[in-house]
N, C-alpha and C positions, 0 to 999 in steps of 0.2 A: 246349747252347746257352743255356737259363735264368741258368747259373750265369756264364757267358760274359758276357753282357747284365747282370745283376745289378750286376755288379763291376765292367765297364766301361762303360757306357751313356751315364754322366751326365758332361762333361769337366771339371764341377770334381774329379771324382773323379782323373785321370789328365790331367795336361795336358802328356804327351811319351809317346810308347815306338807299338810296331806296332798295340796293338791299338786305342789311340785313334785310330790314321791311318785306319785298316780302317773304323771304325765312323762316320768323318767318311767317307771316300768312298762307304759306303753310304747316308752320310744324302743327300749329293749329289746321289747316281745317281741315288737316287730322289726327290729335290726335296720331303726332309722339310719345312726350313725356309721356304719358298716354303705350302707346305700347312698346316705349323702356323698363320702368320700369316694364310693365307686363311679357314682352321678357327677361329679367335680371330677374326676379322672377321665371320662369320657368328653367330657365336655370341652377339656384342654386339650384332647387329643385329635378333636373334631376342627377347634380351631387352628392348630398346630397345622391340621392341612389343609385348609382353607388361605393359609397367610402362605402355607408353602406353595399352592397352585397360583396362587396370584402374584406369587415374585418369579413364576416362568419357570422353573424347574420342574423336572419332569420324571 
């Protein structure tokens, strides 16, 4: 599976043939992309107040 994943994973790598179709409807099914941008929202949001606690505001 590693070596599966490795080689196809990322779509600038492969952008035609079975096994990029495979690994878009997997990302689908499971609402990778929906979660990454949610995962990247939180993530700016956590830093956002991290940088605000540390310049003293309150």
């Amino acid at each position: 599976m590693w070596l599966f994943r490795s080689a196809y994973w990322r779509q600038h790598l492969t952008a035609h043939g079975a096994a990029n179709d495979l690994l878009l409807a997997f990302q689908n099914q499971h609402r990778l992309p929906a979660r990454a941008k949610t995962r990247m929202a939180m993530e700016l949001e956590a830093d956002l107040m991290v940088s605000w606690r540390r310049s003293g505001k309150r």
